[in-house]
N, C-alpha and C positions, 0 to 999 in steps of 0.2 A: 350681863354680858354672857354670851353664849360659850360654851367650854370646844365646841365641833360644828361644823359649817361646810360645805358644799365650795362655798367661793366666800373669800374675802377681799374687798371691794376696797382701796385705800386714797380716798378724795374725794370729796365731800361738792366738788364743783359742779358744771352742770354734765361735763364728759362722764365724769364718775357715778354719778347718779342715774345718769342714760343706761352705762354701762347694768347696774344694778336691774333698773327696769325693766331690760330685756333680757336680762337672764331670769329673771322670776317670768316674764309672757313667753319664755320658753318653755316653763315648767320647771324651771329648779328655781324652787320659794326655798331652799335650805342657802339663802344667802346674804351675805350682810357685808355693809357698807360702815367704814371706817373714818370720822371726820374729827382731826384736831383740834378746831374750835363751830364755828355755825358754816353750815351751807352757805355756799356760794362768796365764803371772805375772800377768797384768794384771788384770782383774777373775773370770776362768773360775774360779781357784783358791779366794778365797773364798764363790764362790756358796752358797747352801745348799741346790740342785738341784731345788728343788719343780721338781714339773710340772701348774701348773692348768690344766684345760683352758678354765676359763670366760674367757670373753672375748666381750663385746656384738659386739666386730664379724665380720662375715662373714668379712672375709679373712683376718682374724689367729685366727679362730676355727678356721678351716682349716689354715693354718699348724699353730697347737697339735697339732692333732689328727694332723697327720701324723708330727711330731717323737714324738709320744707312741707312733705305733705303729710309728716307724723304730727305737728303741730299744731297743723288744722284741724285735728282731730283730738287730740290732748283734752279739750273740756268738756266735748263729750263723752269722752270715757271715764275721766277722773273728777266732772263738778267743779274745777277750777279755771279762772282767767287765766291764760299767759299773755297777755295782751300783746295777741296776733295781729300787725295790721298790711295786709293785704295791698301795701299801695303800690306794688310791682317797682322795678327800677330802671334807669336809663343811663345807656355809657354814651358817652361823647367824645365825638373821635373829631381829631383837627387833622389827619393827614392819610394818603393810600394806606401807608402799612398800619396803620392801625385798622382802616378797616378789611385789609388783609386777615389780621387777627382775627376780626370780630367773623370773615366770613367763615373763614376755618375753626372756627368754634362752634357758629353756629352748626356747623355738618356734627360735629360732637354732641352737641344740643339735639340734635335729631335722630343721632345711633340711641342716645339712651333715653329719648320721650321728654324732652325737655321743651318748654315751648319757647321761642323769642324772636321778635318780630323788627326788624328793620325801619329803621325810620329819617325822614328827611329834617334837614335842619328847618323850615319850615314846620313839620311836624313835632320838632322838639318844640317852636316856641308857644305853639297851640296847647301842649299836653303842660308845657314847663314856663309860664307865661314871665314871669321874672326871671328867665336865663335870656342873655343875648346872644342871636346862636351868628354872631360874626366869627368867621372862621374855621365853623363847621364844615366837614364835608358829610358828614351823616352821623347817625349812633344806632343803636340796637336799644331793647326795650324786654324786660322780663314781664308781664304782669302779673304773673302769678307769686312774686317774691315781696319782699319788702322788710320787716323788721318786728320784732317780737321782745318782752321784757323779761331779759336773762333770770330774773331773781321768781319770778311768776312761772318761769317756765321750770323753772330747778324745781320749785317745788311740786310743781303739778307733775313731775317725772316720780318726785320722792312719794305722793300720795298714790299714783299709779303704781308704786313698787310695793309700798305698805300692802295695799287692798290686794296685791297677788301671793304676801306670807315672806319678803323681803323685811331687812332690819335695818332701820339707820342709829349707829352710836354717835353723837356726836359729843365735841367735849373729850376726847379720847386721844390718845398717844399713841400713835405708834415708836417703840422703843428698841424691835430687833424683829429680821426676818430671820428662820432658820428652816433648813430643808432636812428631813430624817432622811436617812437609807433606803426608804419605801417611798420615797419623794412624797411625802406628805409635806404639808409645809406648819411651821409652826408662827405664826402674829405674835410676839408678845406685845401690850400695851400697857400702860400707867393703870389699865383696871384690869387686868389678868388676858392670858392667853387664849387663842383661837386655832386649833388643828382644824387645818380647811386641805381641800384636794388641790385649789387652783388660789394663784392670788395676782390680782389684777391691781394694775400701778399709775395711777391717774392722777398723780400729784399735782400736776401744773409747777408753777415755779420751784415747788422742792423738787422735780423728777430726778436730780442728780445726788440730791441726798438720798434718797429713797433708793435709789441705784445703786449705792454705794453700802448698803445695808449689807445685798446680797452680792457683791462683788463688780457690781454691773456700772461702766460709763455710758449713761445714757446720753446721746448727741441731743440735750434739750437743753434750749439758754435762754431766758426773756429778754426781751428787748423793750424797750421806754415807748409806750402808744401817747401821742396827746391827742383830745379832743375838746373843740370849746363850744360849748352853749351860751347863747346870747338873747339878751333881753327878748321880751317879744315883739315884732314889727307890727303897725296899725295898720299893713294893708293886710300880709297874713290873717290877722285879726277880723277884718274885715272880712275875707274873704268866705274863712269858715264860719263866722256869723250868717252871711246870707244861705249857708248849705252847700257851698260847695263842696268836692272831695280834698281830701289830705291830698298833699304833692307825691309827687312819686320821688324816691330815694335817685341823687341824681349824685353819678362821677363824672371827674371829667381827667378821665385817663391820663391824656397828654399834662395836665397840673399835677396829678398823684393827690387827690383828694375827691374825700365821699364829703354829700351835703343831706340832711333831709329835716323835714316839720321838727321843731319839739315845743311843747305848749306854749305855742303862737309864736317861738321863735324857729331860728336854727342853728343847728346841729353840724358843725364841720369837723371833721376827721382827717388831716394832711398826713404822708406814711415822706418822711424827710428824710434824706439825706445826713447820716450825723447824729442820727437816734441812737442814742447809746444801748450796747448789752448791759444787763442790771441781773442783780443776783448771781452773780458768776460762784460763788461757792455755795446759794441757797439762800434765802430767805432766814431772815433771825428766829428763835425762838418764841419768839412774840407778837410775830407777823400776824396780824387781822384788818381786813379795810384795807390796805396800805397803799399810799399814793406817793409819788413823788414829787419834788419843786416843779412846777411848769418853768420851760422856757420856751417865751413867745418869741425871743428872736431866732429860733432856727425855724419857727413856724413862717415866718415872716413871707419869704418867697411863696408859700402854696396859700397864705391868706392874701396877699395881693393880686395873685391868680382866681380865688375865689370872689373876688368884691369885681376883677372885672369880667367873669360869666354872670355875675351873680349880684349887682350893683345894689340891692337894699340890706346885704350882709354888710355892706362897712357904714351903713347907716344906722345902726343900732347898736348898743354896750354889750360887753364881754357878761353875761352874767358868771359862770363858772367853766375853769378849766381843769380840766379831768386828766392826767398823769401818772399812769399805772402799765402794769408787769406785763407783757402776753410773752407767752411761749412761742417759743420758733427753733425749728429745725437748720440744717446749710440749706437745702432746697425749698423751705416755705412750707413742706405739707407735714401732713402729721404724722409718728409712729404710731402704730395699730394694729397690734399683732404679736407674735411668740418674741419672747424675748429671747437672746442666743444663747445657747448654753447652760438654758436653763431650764428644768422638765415643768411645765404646766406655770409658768410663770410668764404673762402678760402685760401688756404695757399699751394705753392709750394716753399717748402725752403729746406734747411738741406742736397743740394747736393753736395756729394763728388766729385760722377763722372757728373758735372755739363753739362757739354759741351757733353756726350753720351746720358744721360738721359733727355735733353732737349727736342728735337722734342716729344719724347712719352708723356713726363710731360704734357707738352702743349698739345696736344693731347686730352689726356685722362681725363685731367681737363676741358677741352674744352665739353665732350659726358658730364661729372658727370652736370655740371652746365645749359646748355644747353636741357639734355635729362634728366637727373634727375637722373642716374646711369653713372659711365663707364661702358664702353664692356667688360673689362676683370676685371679678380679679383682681388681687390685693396690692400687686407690688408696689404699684407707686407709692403706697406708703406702709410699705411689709419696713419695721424696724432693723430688717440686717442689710438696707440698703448702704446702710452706711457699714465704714469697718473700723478699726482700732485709730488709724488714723486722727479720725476725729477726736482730735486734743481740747482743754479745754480753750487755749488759745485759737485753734483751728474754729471755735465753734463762737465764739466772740465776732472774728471776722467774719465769717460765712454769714452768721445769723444779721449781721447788722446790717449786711449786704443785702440780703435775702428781702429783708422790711422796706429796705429803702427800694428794691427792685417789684413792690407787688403790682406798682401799676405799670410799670415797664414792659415793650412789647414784646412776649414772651415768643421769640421767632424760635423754629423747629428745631435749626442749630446754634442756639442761644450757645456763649459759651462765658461765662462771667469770670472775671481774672480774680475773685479775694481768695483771699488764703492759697495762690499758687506761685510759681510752682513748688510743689510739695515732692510727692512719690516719681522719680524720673530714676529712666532703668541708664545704665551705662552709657549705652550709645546715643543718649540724647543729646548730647552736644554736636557729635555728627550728623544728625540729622539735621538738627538746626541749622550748622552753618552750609547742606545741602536745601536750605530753603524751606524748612519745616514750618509749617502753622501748624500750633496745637490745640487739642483743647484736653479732656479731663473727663475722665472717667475713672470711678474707686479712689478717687484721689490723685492716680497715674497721670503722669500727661503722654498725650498719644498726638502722635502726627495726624490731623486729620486730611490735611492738602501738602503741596510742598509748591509754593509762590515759585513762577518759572524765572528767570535771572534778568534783570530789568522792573522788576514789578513790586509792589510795596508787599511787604512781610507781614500783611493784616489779613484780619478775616472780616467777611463782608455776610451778613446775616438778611435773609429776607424768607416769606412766604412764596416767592417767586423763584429763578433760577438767578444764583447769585454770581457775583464776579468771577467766583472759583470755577463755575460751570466747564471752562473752556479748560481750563486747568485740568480739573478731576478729568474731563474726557481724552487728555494726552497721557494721564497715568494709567488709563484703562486700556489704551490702544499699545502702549507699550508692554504691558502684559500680556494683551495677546500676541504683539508681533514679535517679543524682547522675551527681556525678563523683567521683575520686580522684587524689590526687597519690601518685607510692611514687618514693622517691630510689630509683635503681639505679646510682650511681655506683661501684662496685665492681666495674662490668661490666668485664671484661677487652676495649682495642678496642688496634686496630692498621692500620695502613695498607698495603699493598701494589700496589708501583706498578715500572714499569718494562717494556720489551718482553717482556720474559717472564713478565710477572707473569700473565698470561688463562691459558698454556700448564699453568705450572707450577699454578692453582689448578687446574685442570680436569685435571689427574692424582691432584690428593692429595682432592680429595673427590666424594663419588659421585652429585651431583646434577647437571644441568645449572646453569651459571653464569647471572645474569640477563644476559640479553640487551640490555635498551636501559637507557641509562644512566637512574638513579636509582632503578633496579628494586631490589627487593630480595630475597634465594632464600635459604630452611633448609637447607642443607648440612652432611653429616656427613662427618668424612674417619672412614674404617675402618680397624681395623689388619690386620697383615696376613693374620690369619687369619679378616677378614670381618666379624671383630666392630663396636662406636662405641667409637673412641678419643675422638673429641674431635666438639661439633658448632657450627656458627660461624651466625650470618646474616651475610651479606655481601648488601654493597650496593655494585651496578658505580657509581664517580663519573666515570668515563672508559671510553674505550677501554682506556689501560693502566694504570688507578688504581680497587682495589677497597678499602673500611671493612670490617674484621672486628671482629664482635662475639662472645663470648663467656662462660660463667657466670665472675665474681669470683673463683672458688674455684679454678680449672682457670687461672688467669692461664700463670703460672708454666708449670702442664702443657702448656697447649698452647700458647704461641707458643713454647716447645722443640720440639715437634714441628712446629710448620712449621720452624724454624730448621736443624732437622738435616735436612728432605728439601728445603730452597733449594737451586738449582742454584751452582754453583760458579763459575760466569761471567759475573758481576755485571747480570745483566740482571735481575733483580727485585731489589727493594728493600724492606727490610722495618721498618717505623718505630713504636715500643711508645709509643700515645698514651693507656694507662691514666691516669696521675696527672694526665694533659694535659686530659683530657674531663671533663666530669659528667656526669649522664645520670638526667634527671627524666621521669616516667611518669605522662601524665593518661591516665585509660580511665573510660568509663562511657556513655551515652547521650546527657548533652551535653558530654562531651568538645572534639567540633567547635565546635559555640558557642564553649564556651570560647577553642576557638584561634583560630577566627576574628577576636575582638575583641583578640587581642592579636599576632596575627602580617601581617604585611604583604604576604602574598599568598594566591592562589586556595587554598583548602584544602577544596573541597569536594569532593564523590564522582568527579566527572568530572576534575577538577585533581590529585587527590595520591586517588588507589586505596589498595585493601587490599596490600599487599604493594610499597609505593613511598615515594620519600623525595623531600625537595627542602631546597634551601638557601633557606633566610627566614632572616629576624631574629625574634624576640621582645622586642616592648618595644623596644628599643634594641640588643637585643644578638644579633649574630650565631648562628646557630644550624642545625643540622641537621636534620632533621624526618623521621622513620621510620613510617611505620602498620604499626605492628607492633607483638602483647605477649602476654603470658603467663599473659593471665585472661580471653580471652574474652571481650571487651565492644568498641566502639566504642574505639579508642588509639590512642595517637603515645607514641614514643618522643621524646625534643630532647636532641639531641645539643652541647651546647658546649663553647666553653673553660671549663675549669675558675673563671676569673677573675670570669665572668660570671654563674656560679651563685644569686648570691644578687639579683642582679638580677633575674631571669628569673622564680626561685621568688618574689619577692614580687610580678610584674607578673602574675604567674597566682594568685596568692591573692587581689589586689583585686581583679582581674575577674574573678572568679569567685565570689565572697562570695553573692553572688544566685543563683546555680548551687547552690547547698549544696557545692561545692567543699570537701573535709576529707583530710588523708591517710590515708592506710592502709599496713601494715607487712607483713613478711616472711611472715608466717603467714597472712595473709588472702592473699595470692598465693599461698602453697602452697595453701592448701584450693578458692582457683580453679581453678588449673592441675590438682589433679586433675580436681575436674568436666569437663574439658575433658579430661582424659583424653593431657594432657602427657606426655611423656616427658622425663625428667630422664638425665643422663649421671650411672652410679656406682648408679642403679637402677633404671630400667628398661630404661639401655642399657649394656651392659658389652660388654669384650672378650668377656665369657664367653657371651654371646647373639649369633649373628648376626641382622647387621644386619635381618632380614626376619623374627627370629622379634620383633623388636622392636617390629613391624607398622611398619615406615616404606617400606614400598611405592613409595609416590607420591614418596617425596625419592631413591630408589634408582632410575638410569639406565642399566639392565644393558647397554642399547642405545646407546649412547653412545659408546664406545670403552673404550680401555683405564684403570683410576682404581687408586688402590692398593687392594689388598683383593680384588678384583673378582674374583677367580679362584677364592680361596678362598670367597667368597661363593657361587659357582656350584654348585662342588664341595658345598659341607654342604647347599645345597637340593637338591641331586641326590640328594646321601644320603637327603635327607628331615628335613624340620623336628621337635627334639623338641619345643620349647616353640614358646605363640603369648601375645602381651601379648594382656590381658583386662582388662574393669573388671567392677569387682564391686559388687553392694550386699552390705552387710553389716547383717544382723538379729538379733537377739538379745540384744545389750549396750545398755546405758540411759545408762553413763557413759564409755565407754570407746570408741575408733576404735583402728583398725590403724594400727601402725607401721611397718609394714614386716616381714622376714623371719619371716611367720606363716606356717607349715605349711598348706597346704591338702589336704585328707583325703577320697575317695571310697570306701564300703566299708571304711573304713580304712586303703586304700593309702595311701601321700603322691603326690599327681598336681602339685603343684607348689608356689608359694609367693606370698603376697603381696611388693613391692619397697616398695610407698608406701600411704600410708592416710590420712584428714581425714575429716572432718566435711563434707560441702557445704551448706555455707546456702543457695545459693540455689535447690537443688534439696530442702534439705530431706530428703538421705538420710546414712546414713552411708556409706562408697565406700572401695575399696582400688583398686590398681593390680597386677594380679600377671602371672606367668607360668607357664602351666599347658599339661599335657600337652595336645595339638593334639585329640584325641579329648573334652576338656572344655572346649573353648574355644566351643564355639553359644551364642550369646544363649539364656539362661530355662535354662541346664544349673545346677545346684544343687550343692554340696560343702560340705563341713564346714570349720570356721578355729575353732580354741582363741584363744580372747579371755582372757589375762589369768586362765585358768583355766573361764573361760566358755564354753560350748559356741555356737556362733554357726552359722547359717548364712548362705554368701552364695552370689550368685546371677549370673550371669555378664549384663551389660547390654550396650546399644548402645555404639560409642564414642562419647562426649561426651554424656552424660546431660544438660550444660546445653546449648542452643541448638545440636542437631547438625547444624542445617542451615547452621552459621554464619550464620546474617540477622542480628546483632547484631555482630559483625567485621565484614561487608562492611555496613554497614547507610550 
């Protein structure tokens, strides 16, 4: 056992041993991998190796993709089987919106080089000659995917990591994490200790013990997988006797179950309803192999669904049914990435799809640690998506919900009810009984619509324009002709105060700081390859005390990242007054009216500017006051104590009654803020965009001195810009908007991609948001966008198609 180490590696599965191997084909062979008892006991062993590559999201869609073509390559480089087999897969869809789903996936399939091919029920029963495709309306088709043997592939990662000067212990304890003063980290084990720089946490089902070592709740909880393998069939048998090909790996979505070959028999995988969380304190001491009782009656519904697509599965014996742990997050995908509050401390855990998203995980965690960033854009599964919240009760329900929802049609505004509601700011009962529908975000519940009076207090979820349409377009109209109230207490805020607090903001983001107190300035700090990590308004309230604001959802993410680049010599101070504040949102035309009869000082044009704050009251109650917002009209932000909330929201609802004062939800501020031509952090600003292809020019102060990012910044426009943000009208569809990750097509080439898309009411167009090669980015240039299967044109516009002059913000 080694006394000093580079990285130490703690899971012995197949994530953790990825992890390992691409840190040694990075070049750091000073590293070692940590294993309780043998490779791959924990959950690697009983996998059943699919490798789907479908997955809605960008990052994890990439991920997949890479895992799938690192392991076509694995034996050639390392001399070992993983026995790769290539049989590609096929979803099956029985209704529109699923193949809704499938089309709007496939445009994701095609932003990041994925191939999948469309096919008719007809087609399914040619390629899938024992499925009966009654009640098909179509499916989609991966070829290039299919399924690989978890325990073959672990080790063929373990021999690739040997052969680059990696270490595997296995047989080993880990017995305490401890961090020095120099953020070293110290492993102690059952065979002596490891002083390593970084330490990576790939436990699988112990990830919460593991967690807990060094203080950390990790949101990872296994949930109960069954699968049953069954005798062999004599036509299968038959089949591959005379030479034919192996079946290709078949779901059938609307069942929620995967089917494919296993020697001569098959292979079913139902994801049920009722699947219990397991291991909720960790796995015992003694944990190796470990499965649990099968029970076939909660099976029961998706094996009666399977025998009838599938009529020669209920013709043949159960031979074994398999009953084991997988890990699972509240949302399904993995952590991957810095863990919070913690310097050089790592965490690849919470994978469902463990054995697909291996090769990438490792990978990508391999560039972050290594180079200091990954290559592509991490959030969706960056581990401070989540925040304290997640309890372990919270994580029981979410996770078992999560499992039983994978094959469920993942619509844009999916909003799933377990574990809610949870975080609800004060005036949430008011809202409600003004007709609120919510959903959830950071755990908060936020109005997304408000159902108009006569109309059911549901939410209606589609790929298409859904029932709320008509709705969302009278909360937008009222805005601009009224006013609106939108709760944004979710906002992530914070204080930063102390002699060093001006110094140190004015290195970590690239804008100038406001200058005279009450100002207020859009600041993005960049990573360090140039990219938008994270983007804040701050507002100077001193000399040496600045208010950071930030989106609800990035809480967690970024006051980590100021947290780890605070200077070390207590001169700034950093104070998290999220659950402290509310933060209620009037914007419209009489906005100012409004505030003026209820606030107690000067708030006109001359007194409180566009981009300025002051402390007033409201009503009675202490408060902050911002002109600033995220839809383009005449607004204040109010800033208070949380205590005061429901005070505040009713002294601006009577005085405002006369106003047409109403509120408005989550969705009518997205379909603003594109009009306006917003940029949103996660999609139209990523690490993977620098910061200028982002077009944020004017908040980018290359001339300023030195900011973090700023070098690399200089460097890739030296290179030369590939992409430039664009807005776009979109024409052609009657019921449908962009959602984002739509291929954009000239000639047929792909020239770039939509991030974001709505409806704008108030202009009356349809509009995306993309990023597209710099040669297609002139106002009135034209390109093609698949709508949902629809051929669409759209058309590259001005920025901010509604009021680009701002006269209605400065108004």
């Amino acid at each position: 056992m080694p006394s000093h180490a580079r990285v130490v590696v703690i899971g012995g599965g197949v994530v953790g041993v990825s992890t390992l191997y691409h840190l040694a084909r990075k070049g750091w062979s000073d590293v070692v991998l940590i294993e309780r008892k043998e490779l791959t006991s924990g959950s690697t062993w009983h996998a059943a190796g699919l490798l789907p590559l479908f997955n809605m999201s960008y990052s994890v869609g990439q991920i997949h993709k890479y895992s799938v073509a690192l392991y076509g390559a694995l034996e050639a480089e390392t001399g070992q089987d993983v026995g790769l087999s290539r049989v590609g897969n096929i979803r099956l869809a029985t209704s529109r919106d699923r193949m809704d789903e499938y089309r709007q996936y496939a445009g994701v399939a095609r932003s990041i080089g994925v191939n999948v091919e469309f096919l008719t029920p007809e087609q399914v029963a040619e390629i899938w000659p024992f499925a009966v495709p009654d009640g098909l309306v179509g499916a989609i088709r991966h070829p290039d995917d299919g399924y690989v043997q978890p325990a073959d592939l672990t080790q063929a990662l373990a021999t690739g990591a040997r052969a680059l000067g990696a270490s595997i212990h296995r047989h080993t304890s880990v017995l305490s994490i401890t961090q020095k003063p120099d953020d070293e980290w110290v492993v102690t084990t059952d065979r002596g200790a490891i002083t390593c720089e970084h330490v990576v946490c790939a436990t699988g089902s112990f990830a919460r013990q593991t967690g807990r070592m060094v203080g950390l709740d990790i949101p990872v909880m296994p949930v109960e997988h069954q699968y049953i393998v069954t005798e062999p069939h004599p036509e299968i048998v038959a089949r591959r006797a005379q030479g034919d090909s192996e079946l290709a790996v078949l779901r059938e979505s609307d069942g929620s179950w995967y089917m494919r070959e296993e020697r001569g028999g098959l292979l079913l995988g139902p994801y049920e309803a009722g699947a219990p969380a397991c291991y909720r304190d960790g796995p015992g001491a003694d944990s190796e192999y470990e499965l649990f009782q099968e029970d076939l009656d909660r099976l029961a519904p998706h094996i009666e669904s399977a025998i009838a697509r599938v009529p020669i599965f209920g013709e043949v014996g159960v031979k074994q049914v398999y009953n084991g742990a997988i890990a699972y997050t509240p949302d399904g995908s993995p952590i991957i990435g810095p863990a919070w509050g913690k310097r050089n401390f790592w965490l690849n855990e919470g994978h469902s799809f463990g054995i697909t998203a291996a090769g990438g995980a490792g990978w990508q965690l391999a560039e972050w640690i290594v180079e200091g960033e990954p290559t592509i854009d991490m959030l969706g599964v960056d581990p401070r998506r989540f925040g304290d919240y997640a309890s372990k009760a919270y994580l029981a329900a979410k996770n078992e919900e999560a499992y039983a929802s994978v094959f469920t049609i993942h619509y844009p505004d999916e909003e799933r009810p377990g574990a809610r509601p949870l975080r609800q700011a004060p005036c949430h009962d008011r809202m409600k009984a003004l007709g609120a529908v919510f959903g959830q975000k950071f755990g908060w519940e936020r109005p997304n619509f408000f159902a108009p009076a006569g109309t059911p207090r549901e939410d209606h979820w589609s790929f298409r324009r859904s029932r709320w349409f008509d709705a969302v377009g009278a909360e937008c109209a009222n805005v601009m002709e009224n006013v609106g109230l939108l709760d944004m207490t979710p906002f992530a805020k914070a204080r930063l105060s102390g002699p060093g607090a001006q110094a140190f903001l004015d290195r970590i983001v690239a804008n100038r700081l406001p200058g005279k107190t009450g100002r207020v300035g859009l600041c993005h700090s960049l990573s360090p390859g140039g990219g938008v990590h994270s983007e804040f308004t701050i507002q100077r309230e001193a000399d040496d005390s600045f208010y950071l604001v930030s989106a609800g959802g990035f809480q967690r993410l970024d006051h980590d990242w100021i947290g780890k680049h605070l200077p070390r010599d207590g001169s700034v101070d950093f104070d998290n007054l999220t659950s402290a504040m509310g933060v209620l949102v009037i914007a419209g035309p009489k906005a100012r009216m409004l505030l003026e009869r209820v606030c107690a000082d000067d708030v006109s044009n001359a007194a409180l500017p566009w981009l300025a704050g002051i402390e007033t009251s409201i009503g009675l109650a202490p408060a902050k006051v911002l002109r600033v917002n995220f839809v383009g009209e005449l607004g204040y932000e109010i800033h208070h104590g949380i205590e005061y909330q429901n005070h505040i929201f009713d002294t601006l609802m009577q005085a405002g009654a006369d106003l047409g004062l109403a509120p408005f939800g989550i969705r009518a501020m997205e379909s603003m803020r594109i009009e306006k031509s917003y940029r949103m952090v996660g999609t139209e600003m990523s690490i993977e965009y620098p910061a200028l292809e982002s077009g944020l020019d004017r908040f980018i102060r290359l001339d300023k001195g030195d900011f973090l990012g700023r070098e690399a910044l200089l460097r890739r426009q030296a290179e030369g810009l590939r992409n430039l943000f664009v807005t776009l009208e979109v024409s052609g569809h009657n019921d449908a908007d962009s959602l984002g990750n739509n291929p954009l097509f000239s000639a047929g080439e792909m020239i770039g991609r939509t991030t974001s898309g709505a409806y704008g009411f108030r202009v009356g167009k349809s509009l995306a948001l993309a990023m597209v090669r710099p040669d297609h980015a002139a106002v009135g240039t034209q390109m093609e966008m698949d709508l949902l299967g629809a051929p669409c044109i759209a058309t590259v516009l001005g920025e901010s198609p509604y009021d680009p002059e701002n006269a209605r913000l400065r108004a």
